[in-house]
C-alpha positions in Angstrom: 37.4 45.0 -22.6 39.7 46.5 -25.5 38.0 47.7 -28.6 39.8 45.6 -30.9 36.6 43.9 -33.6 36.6 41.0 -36.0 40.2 40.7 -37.4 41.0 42.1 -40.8 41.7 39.2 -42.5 38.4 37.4 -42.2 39.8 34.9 -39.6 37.1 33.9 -36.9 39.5 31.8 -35.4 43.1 32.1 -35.4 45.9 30.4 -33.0 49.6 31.2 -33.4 52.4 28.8 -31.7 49.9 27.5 -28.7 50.7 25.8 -26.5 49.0 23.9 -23.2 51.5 22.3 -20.5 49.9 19.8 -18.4 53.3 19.3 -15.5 55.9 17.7 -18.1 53.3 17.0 -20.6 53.1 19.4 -23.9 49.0 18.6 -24.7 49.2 21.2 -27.1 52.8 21.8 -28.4 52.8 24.5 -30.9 49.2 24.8 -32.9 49.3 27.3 -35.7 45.9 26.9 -36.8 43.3 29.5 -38.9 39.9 29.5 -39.5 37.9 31.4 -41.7 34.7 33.3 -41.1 31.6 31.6 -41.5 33.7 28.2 -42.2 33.0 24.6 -40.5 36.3 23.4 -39.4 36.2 19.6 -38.5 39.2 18.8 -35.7 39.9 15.0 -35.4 42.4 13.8 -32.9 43.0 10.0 -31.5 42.7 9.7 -27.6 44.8 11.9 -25.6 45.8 13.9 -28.6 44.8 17.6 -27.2 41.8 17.7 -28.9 39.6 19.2 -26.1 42.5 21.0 -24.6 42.8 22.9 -27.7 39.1 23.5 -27.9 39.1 24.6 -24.0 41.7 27.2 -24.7 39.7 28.6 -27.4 36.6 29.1 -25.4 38.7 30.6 -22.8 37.7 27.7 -20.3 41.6 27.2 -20.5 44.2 29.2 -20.5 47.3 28.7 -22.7 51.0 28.3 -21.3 52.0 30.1 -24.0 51.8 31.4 -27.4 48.4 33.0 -28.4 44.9 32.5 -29.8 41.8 35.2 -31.1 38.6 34.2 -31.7 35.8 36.7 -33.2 38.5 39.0 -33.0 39.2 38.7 -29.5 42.1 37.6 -27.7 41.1 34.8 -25.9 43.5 36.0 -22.2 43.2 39.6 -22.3 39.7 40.2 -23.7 37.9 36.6 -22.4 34.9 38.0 -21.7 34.2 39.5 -25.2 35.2 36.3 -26.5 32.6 34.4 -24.6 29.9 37.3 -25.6 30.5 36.1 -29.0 30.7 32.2 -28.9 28.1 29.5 -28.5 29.8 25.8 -26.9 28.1 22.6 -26.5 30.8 20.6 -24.4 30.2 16.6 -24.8 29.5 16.6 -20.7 25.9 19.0 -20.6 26.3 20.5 -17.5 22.6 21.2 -16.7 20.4 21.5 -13.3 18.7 18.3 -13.2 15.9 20.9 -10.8 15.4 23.4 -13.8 13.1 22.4 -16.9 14.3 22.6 -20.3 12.2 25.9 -21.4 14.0 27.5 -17.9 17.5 27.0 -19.0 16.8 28.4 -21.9 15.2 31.3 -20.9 18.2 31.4 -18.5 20.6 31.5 -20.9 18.9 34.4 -22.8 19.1 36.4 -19.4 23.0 35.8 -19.1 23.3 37.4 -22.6 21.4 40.3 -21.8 18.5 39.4 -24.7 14.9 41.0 -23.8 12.1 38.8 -22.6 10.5 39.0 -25.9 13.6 37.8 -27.9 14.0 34.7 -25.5 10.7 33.7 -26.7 11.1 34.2 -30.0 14.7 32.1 -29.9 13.3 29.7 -27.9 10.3 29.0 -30.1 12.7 29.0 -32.9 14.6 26.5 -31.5 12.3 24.1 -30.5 12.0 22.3 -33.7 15.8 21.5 -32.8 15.2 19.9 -29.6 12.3 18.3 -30.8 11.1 17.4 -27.4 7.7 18.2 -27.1 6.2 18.5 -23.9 9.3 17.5 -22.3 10.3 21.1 -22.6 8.0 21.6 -19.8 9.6 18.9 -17.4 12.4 18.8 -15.0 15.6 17.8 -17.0 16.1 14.9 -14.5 13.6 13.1 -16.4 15.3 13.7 -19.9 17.2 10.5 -21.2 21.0 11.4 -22.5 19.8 12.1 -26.2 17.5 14.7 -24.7 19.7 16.7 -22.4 22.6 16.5 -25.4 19.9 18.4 -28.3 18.6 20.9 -25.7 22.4 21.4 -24.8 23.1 22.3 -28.3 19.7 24.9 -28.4 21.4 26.5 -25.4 24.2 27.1 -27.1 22.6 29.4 -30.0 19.9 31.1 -27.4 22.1 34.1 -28.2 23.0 33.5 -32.1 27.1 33.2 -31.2 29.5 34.7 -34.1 31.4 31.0 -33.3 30.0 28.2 -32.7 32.0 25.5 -30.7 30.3 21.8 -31.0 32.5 18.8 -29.3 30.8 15.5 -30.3 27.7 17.2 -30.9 25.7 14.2 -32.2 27.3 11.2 -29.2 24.8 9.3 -28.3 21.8 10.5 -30.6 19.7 8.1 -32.9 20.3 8.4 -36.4 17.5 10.3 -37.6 18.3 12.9 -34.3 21.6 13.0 -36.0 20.6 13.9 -39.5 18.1 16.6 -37.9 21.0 18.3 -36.2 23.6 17.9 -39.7 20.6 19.5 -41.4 20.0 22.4 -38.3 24.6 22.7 -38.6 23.7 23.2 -42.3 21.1 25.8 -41.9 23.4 27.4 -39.2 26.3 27.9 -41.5 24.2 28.5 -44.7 21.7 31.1 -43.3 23.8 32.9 -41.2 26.7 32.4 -41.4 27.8 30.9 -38.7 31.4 30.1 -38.0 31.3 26.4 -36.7 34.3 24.8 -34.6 33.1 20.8 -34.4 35.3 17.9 -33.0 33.5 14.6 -33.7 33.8 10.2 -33.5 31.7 10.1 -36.7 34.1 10.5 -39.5 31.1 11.1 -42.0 30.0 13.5 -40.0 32.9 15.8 -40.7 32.8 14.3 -43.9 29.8 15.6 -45.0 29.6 19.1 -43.0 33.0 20.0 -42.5 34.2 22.2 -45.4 38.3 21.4 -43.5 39.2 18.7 -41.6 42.6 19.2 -39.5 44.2 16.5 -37.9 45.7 16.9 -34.5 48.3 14.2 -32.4 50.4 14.4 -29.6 49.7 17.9 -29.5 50.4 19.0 -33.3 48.5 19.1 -36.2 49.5 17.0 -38.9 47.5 16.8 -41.7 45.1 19.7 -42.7 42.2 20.1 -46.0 39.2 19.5 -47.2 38.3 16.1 -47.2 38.4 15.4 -50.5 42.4 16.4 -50.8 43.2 14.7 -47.6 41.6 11.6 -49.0 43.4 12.2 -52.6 46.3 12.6 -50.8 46.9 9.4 -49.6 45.8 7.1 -52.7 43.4 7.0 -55.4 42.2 3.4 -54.1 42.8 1.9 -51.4 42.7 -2.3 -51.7 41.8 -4.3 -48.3 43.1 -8.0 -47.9 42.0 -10.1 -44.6 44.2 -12.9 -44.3 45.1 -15.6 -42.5 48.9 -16.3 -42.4 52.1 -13.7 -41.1 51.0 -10.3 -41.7 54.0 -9.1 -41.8 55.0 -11.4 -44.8 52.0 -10.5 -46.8 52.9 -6.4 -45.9 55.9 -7.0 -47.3 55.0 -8.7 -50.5 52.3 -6.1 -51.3 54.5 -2.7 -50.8 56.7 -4.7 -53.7 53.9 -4.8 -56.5 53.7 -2.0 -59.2 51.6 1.0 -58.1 51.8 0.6 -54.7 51.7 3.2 -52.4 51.7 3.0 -48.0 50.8 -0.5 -46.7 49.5 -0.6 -43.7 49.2 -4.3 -41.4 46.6 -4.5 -38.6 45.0 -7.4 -36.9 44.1 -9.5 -40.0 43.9 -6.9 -42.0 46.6 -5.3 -45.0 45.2 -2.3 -46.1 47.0 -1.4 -49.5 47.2 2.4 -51.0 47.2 2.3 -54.7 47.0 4.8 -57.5 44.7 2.6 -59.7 43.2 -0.4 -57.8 41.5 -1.8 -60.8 45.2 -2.7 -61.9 46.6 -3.6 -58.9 44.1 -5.7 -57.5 45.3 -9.0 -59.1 48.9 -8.1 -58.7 48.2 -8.2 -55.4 46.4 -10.9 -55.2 49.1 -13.1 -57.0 51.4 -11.3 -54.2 49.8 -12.3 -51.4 49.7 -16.3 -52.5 53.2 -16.0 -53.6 54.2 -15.0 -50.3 52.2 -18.1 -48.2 49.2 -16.1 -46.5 45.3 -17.4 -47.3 43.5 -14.4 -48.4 40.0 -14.9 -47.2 38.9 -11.5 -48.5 39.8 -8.8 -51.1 38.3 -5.7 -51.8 38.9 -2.5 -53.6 37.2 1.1 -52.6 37.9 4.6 -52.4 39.8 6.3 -49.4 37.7 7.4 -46.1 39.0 9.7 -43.7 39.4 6.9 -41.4 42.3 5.8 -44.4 43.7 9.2 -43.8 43.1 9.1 -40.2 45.3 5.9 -39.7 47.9 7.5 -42.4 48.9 10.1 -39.6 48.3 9.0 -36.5 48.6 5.2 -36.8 45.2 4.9 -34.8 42.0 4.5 -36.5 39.4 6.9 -35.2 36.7 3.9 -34.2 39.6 2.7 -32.0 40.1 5.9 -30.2 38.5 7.5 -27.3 37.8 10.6 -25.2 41.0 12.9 -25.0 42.5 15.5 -22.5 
């Protein structure tokens, strides 16, 4: 292991030309990517975009075809093993011994780290809030349901309080007030101690709310990157949402031409309409739309999601998209 430490600059993560080769196929083609110490970095990507390969490389479950990556100051090749020392990584698959209880892999995970008896207990009892489980704790985790076996995933994960955390999908498959707890436990993370947080996620309000940056990667690049307040700024002040009846491609057209119009965008019945002030272009539009033949059945006016951005750059909408390499 070298002795090189956390990188001058204050990077926790930082990726320079990487790239992953799957036979012909460039997953990852390129990624210059930096994040900050004690950021959360949100990483959106529709299906097959290299989302989880990139993540994979980073936690040295993966190794790179070229190019190169550090995280905690560690070269994720040549010093691997200090790398994983320092990270904490709740993959969207929990690989856990259905045999073992929850309280044993735990305590197991304490041991790989090399933490004292006494600190396992102390993490573990810290952490059990988190997993919120109750006696289950106790039980065999073949007898958890998938909600169960994804929170206790996550407290295995910061057993050993990681420098970076690495979260993909974190909150699949949990109940929405499970979901807030783990947002607020993120929070606290980050907040408290700092924690560096690395989080791939479905929910677009998820990285909404936690993420302080939100890149966007496809067919193996990144193409949009910021917080997501200036990714949403940047595609529109408004955006205005027609579902018609009639040719769509018609009423696209007829809606790019009105005054203050920014990208349209036609899909299933659907025109969704950028526009720097959507209080004055809503009627334009309207009149545009009946001009050109279609029935509107619905109009409506409201503020850019990251979905809207989302669909900007990568022509898929995020709802629409599934598990990637």
């Amino acid at each position: 292991m070298s002795n090189t430490g956390p990188s001058a600059d204050g990077a926790a993560i930082v990726a320079s030309e990487l790239v992953r080769c799957f036979d012909d196929v460039r997953a990852v083609d390129g990624v210059n990517l930096e994040v900050a110490t004690g950021e959360i970095y949100g990483f959106l990507g529709p299906n097959g975009a290299g989302k989880s390969t990139m993540m994979r490389m980073l936690c040295t479950l993966l190794a790179p075809t070229s190019g190169q990556a550090r995280v905690a100051g560690y070269d994720v090749v040549k010093d691997s093993g200090a790398v994983r020392l320092r990270i904490g990584l709740a993959l969207q698959d929990a690989a856990l011994d259905p045999k073992l209880t929850g309280r044993e892999v735990l305590v197991l995970q304490g041991r790989y780290y090399g933490l004292r008896r006494d600190e396992i207990a102390e993490r573990v009892a810290s952490l059990e809030p988190l997993i919120d489980i109750g006696d289950a704790l106790d039980r065999q985790i073949r007898t958890y349901s998938g909600g169960m076996k994804r929170r206790l995933d996550l407290a295995a994960a910061l057993v050993h309080n990681p420098d970076v955390l690495f979260l993909d999908e974190p909150t699949t498959g949990l109940d929405p007030v499970t979901r807030a707890r783990v947002w607020e436990e993120v929070r606290m993370l980050n907040a408290e101690l700092g924690m560096t947080i690395f989080l791939t996620t479905q929910y677009l309000e998820e990285a909404d709310a936690l993420a302080g940056r939100v890149g966007i990667i496809d067919h193996g690049q990144i193409v949009a990157e910021g917080s997501p307040d200036e990714l949403k700024r940047s595609i529109g002040a408004d955006v205005v949402i027609a579902r018609i009846d009639g040719d769509l491609e018609a009423a696209r057209k007829a809606a790019s031409e009105v005054d203050g119009v920014g990208r349209v965008d036609a899909h299933g019945h659907e025109v969704s309409i950028a526009v720097s002030n959507g209080a004055q272009a809503i009627s334009p539009i309207a009149v545009a739309l009946d001009a050109c033949g279609v029935t509107v059945r619905e109009l409506t006016l409201r503020t850019p999601t990251l979905d809207d951005v989302f669909f900007e750059f990568t022509g898929n909408r995020i709802l629409e998209s599934g598990s990637d390499k």
